[in-house]
C-alpha positions in Angstrom: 37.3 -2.6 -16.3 39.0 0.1 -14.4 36.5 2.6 -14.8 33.7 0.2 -14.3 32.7 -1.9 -11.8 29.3 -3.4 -11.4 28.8 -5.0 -8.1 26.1 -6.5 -6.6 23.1 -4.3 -7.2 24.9 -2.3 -10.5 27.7 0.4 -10.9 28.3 4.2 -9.4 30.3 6.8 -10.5 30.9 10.5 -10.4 28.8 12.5 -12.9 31.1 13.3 -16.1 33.9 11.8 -14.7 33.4 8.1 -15.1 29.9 8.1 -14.6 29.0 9.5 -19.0 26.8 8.9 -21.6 28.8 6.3 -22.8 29.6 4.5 -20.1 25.7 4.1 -19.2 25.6 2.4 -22.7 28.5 -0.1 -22.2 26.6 -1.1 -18.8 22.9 -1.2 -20.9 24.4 -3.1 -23.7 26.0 -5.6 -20.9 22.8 -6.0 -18.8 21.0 -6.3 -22.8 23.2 -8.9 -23.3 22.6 -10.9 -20.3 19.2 -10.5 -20.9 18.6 -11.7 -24.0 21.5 -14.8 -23.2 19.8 -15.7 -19.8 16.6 -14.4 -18.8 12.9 -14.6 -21.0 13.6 -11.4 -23.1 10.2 -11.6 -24.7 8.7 -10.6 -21.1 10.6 -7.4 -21.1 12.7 -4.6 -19.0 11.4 -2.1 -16.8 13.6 0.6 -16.1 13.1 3.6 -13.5 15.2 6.1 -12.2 15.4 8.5 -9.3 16.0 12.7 -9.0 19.5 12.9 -9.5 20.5 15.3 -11.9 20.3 13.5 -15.5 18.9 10.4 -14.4 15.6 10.6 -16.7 18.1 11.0 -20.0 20.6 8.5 -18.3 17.1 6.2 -18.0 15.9 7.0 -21.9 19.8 6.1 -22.8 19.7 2.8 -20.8 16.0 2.1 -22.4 17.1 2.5 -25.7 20.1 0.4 -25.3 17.9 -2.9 -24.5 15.4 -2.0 -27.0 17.9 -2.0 -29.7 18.2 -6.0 -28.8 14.6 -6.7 -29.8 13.5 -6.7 -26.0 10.8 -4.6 -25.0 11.3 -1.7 -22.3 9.0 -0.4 -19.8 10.2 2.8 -18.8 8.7 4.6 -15.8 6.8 8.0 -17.0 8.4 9.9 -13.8 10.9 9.3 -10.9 10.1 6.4 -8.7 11.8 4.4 -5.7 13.9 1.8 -6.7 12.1 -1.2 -4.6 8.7 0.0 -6.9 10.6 -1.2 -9.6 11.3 -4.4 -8.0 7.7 -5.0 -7.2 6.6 -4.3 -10.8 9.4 -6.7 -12.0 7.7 -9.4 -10.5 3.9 -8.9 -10.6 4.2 -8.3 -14.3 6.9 -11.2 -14.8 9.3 -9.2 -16.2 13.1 -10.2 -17.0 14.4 -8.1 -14.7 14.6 -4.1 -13.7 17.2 -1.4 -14.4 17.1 1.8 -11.8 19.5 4.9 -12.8 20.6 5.6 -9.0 23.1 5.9 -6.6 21.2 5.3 -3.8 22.4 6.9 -1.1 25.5 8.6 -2.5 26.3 12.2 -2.7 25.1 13.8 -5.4 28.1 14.4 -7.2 27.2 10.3 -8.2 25.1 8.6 -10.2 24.5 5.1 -11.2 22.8 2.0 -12.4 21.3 -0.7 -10.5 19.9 -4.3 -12.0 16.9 -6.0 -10.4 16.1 -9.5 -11.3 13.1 -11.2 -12.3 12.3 -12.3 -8.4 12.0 -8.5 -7.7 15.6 -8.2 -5.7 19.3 -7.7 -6.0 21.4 -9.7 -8.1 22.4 -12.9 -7.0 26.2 -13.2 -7.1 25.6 -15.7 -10.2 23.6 -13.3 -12.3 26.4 -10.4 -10.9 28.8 -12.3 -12.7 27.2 -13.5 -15.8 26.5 -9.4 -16.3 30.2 -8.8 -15.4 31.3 -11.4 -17.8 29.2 -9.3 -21.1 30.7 -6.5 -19.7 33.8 -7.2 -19.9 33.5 -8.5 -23.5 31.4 -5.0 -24.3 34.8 -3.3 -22.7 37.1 -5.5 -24.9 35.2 -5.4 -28.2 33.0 -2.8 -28.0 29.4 -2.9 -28.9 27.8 -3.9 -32.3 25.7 -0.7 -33.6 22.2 -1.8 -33.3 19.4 0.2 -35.5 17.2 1.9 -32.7 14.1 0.1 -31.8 12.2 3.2 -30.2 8.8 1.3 -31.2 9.4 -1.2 -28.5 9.6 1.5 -25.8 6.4 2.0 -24.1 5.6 4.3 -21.0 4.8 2.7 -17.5 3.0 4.1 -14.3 4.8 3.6 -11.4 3.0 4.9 -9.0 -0.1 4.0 -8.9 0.4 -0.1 -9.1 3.0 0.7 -6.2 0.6 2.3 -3.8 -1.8 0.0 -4.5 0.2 -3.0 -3.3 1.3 -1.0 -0.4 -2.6 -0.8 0.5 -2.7 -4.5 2.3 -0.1 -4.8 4.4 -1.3 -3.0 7.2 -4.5 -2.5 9.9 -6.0 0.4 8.8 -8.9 1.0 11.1 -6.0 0.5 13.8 -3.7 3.5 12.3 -7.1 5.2 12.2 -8.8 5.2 15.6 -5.2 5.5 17.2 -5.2 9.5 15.8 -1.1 10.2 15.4 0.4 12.5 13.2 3.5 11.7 11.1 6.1 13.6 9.3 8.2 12.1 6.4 11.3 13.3 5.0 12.0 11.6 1.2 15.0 14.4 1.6 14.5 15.0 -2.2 14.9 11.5 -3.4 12.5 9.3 -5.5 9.9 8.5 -2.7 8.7 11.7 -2.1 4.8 11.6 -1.7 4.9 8.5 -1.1 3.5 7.7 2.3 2.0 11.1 2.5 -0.9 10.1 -0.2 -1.0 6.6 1.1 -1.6 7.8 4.9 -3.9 10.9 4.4 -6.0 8.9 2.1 -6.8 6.6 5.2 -7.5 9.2 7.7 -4.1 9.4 8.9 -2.1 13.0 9.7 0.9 13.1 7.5 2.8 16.1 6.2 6.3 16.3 4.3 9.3 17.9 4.0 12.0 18.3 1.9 9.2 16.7 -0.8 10.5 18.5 -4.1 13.0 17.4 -6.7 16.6 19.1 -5.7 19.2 17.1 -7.5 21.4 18.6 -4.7 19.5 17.4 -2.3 19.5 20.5 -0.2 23.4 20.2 0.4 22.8 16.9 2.3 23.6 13.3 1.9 20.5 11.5 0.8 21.7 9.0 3.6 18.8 8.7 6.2 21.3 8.9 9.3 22.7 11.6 11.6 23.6 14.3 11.1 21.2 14.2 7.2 18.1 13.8 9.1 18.3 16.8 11.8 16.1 18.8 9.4 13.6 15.7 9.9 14.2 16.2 13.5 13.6 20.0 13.7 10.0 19.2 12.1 9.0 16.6 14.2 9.8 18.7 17.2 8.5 21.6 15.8 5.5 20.1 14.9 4.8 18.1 17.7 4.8 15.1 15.7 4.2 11.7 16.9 7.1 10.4 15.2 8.7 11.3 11.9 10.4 8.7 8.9 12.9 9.3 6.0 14.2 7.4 3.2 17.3 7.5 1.0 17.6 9.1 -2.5 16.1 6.0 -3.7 13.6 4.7 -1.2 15.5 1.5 -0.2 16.7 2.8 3.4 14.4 4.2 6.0 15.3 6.1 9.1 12.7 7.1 12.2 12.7 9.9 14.6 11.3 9.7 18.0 8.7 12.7 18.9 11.2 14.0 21.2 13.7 14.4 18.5 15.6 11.3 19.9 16.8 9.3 16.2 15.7 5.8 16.2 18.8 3.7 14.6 18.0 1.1 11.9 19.0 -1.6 14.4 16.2 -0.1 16.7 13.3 -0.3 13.6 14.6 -3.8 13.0 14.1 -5.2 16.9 11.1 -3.0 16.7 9.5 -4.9 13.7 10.5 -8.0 14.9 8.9 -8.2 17.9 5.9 -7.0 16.6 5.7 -8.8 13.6 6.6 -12.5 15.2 5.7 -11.6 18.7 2.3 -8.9 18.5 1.0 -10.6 15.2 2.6 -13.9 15.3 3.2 -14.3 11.6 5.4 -17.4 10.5 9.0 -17.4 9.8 12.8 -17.4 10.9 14.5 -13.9 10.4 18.6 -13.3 8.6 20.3 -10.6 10.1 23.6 -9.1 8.5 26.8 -9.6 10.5 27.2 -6.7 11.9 23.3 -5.9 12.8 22.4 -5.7 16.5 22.4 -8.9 18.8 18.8 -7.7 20.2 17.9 -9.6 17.1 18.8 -12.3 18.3 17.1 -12.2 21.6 13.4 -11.3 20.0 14.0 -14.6 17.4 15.4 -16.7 20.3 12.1 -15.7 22.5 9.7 -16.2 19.5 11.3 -19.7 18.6 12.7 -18.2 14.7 15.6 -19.8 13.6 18.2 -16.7 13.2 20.8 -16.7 10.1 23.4 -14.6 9.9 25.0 -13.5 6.7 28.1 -11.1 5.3 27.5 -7.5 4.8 25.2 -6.9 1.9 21.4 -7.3 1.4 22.1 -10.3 -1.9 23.1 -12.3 1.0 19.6 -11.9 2.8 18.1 -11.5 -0.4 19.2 -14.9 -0.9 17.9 -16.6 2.1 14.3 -15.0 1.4 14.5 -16.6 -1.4 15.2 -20.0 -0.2 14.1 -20.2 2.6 10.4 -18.7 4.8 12.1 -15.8 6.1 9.7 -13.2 7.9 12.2 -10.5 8.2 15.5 -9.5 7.1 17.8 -6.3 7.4 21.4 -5.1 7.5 22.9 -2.4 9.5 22.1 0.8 7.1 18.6 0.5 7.7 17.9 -1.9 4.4 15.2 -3.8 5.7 12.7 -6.7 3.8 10.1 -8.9 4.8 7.9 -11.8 3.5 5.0 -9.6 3.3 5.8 -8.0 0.9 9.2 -8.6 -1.2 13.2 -9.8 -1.1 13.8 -6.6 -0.9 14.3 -3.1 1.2 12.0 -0.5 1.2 11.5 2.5 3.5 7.9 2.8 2.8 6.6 -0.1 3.7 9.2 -0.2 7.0 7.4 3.3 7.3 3.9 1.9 7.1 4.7 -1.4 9.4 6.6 0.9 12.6 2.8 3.3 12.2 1.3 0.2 12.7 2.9 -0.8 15.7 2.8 2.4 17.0 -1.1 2.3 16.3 -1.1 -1.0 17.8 0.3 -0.3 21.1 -0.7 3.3 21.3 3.5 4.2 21.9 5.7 6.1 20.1 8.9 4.7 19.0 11.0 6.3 22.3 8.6 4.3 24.4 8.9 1.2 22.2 13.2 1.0 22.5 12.5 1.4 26.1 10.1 -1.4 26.1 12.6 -3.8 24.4 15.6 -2.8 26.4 13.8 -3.0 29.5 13.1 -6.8 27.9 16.2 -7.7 26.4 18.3 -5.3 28.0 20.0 -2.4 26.7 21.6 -2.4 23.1 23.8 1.1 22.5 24.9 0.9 18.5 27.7 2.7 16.9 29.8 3.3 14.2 32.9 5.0 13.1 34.6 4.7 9.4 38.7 5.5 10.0 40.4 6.7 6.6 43.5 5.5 6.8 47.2 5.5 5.4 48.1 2.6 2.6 48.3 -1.1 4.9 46.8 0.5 8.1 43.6 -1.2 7.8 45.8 -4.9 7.1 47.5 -4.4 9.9 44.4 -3.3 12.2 42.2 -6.6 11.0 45.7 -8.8 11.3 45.9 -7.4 15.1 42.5 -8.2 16.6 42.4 -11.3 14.6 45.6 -12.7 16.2 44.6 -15.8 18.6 47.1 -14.5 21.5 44.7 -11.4 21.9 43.5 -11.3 25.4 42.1 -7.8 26.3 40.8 -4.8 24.3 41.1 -1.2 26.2 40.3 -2.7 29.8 37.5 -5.7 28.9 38.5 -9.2 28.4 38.3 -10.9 25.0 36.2 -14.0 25.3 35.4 -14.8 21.7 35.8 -13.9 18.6 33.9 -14.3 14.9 35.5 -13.7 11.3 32.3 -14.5 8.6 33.2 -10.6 7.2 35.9 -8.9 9.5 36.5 -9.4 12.4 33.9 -9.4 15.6 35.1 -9.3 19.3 33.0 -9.9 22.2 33.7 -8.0 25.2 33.2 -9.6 28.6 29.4 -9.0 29.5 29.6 -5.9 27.9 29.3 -6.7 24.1 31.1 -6.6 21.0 33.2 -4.1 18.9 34.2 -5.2 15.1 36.8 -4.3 12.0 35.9 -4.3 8.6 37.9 -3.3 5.6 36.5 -1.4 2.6 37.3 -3.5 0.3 37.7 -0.3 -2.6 39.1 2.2 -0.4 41.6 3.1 2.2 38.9 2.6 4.8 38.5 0.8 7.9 35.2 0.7 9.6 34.9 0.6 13.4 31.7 -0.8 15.0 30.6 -1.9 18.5 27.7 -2.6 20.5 27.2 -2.2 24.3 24.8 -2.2 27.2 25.1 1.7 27.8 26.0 4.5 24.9 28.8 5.8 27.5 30.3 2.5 27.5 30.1 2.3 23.4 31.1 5.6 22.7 34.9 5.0 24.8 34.9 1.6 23.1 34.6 3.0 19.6 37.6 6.0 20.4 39.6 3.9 22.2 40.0 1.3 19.0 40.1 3.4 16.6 43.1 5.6 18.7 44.8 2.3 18.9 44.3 1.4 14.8 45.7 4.8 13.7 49.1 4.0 16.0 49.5 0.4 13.8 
């Protein structure tokens, strides 16, 4: 399984490298087989993709695949965002979703994600069960099914998607309030998207970067700095109100202030959760990936929500929405879900909710940070990923887990917290935190402070001392 590994939401790989033809049918016939072994085949597959360069063929291979097993396919009549898949999955009861994607990868890589039937990632149960066909796929290849091209029928996307989308905000609010938006889908699969859905209301909203480039205009599809300072030179240009991107398939979102200031994920996550629990005081606790801001935990502690924190990865949120009334739930890279609407990120309707607050409050999203920290004092977020040699990033977690560590640069060490890495909190000041890739010679470096001065020389001076271990 050297060439493939399917993880939690599917496998990636680099265009005619790994990522062929016939790989996309060993991972089909896997997820076919899990399918038809585990799930109510007779309800069917959807399967979407998003505008990489051969995902619609990689998408009619995939299709083809399942239908050979006798289960019918759904598969999307154009490019769509991944989480409209997951919300089709479950209004229509499906068995689960496939999505040709990488995400937010370059676009060298493609891939192939698996919904299940509660409209979300994978659990790590069903991961396994899909490795275990795989493997078995790998080992003794795939039995030649006749095609089944009859049980292949064409779906709309689109339309159902939008449609959904249409309740979960205040309208007349977004309306009366008169702002103008800019979005960036920066050439991925939501592109459209929030400009038809807004300017139907009444609401300003132009695009860019709204047309298929499978290149994605020499950018990452990653909506972060620097891949959003074309997002930025709009919005400024324009004299936006505020401007919002998405990845290259719709999961992520990222905001931009109308002064050109970027507003981080952890921001649009305090942001949302003080207006959702606080401004609308809708029910339930909120789950918070490990290494997501603490001002989190501040808005659930003043709100009364029960916070749970969770490893790195959105199946672990995923997970608690599922079990338990979770209003909202995020990670770090801007993947963001709530109650309202599914298990499951998705930029638009992040998009839709931070208009509505804006609309609500009559601020933009500058004012809004400044309105928190002035609340629950000042959060500064960063982030730095350290390539390193062969053992380096061992020997970095090994030293700022040992117990004798007392200081880090000049600050005290008063705690520490190991769920996925290691965290260590700072004096009054905050944290800063090691994680391993766990595929790659790379360590990341993280920390959170009360000014961005302060986080910036905390994030060099760790990651000077790691590269001399």
């Amino acid at each position: 399984m050297s060439q493939i590994v399917f993880g939690t939401d599917g496998w990636r790989g680099v265009i005619a490298e790994d990522y062929t033809d016939e790989n996309v049918r060993k991972v089909a016939q896997a997820i076919a087989r899990y399918v038809v072994r585990c799930e109510k085949a007779q309800n069917g597959v959807l399967v979407g993709y998003d505008t990489r360069y051969g995902s619609e063929r990689f998408a009619r291979i995939a299709a083809e695949i399942i239908a050979a097993t006798g289960t019918p396919v759904w598969l999307a009549d154009s490019f769509c965002p991944t989480p409209a898949i997951s919300l089709l999955v479950r209004l229509r009861g499906a068995a689960g979703g496939v999505v040709i994607t990488a995400s937010h990868n370059p676009y060298k890589w493609n891939g192939v994600k698996y919904k299940a039937s509660y409209g979300s990632s994978a659990s790590p149960a069903i991961v396994a069960q899909i490795e275990a066909e795989l493997a078995r796929v790998l080992a003794d290849g795939a039995p030649a099914l006749p095609p089944r091209k009859d049980l292949i029928h064409s779906l709309d996307v689109r339309a159902p998607y939008l449609e959904a989308l249409e309740k979960l905000v205040d309208w007349d609010r977004l309306r009366a309030a008169k702002f103008r938006f800019c979005v960036d889908p920066m050439h991925g699969a939501a592109q459209g998207l929030l400009r038809e859905i807004l300017t139907k209301h009444g609401v300003t909203c132009d695009e860019i970067r709204g047309t298929r480039d499978p290149l994605f205009g020499g950018v990452n599809p990653e909506p972060i700095e620097p891949h959003v300072e074309a997002l930025r030179q709009a919005v400024m240009k324009g004299g936006y109100d505020g401007g919002f991107c998405a990845d290259g398939d719709g999961d992520r979102i990222g905001a931009m202030d109308r002064d050109g200031t970027f507003i981080t994920p952890h921001q649009i996550f305090s942001i949302l959760l003080w207006h959702l629990a606080g401004t609308r005081k809708l029910s339930g606790d909120v789950a918070k990936t490990f290494t997501a801001t603490k001002m989190v935990d501040k808005i659930a502690a003043k709100y009364g929500r029960e916070l749970y924190e969770t490893p790195v990865g959105f199946k672990y949120i995923c997970e608690l929405m599922l079990e338990r009334d979770i209003l909202l739930g995020g990670e770090e890279s801007g993947g963001i879900g709530t109650k309202l609407h599914l298990p499951e990120r998705d930029a638009t309707v992040c998009a839709l909710l931070l208009a509505e607050v804006m609309a609500w409050h009559g601020k933009n999203l500058g004012e809004l940070v400044r309105m928190l920290h002035a609340e629950f004092g000042e959060h500064h977020y960063g982030r730095v990923d350290l390539t390193l040699k062969p053992g380096q990033k061992e020997k970095a977690i090994e030293y700022f887990s040992r117990s004798k560590l007392d200081r880090v640069l000049d600050w005290p060490v008063v705690r520490k917290e190991d769920m996925d890495g290691v965290k260590v909190y700072l004096g009054e000041i905050g944290w800063v935190m090691l994680r391993a890739s766990g595929t790659e010679p790379m360590l990341r470096v993280y920390a959170e402070t009360t000014k961005p001065e302060t986080t910036r020389r905390a994030l060099e001076g760790v990651s000077a001392l790691v590269q001399k271990l």
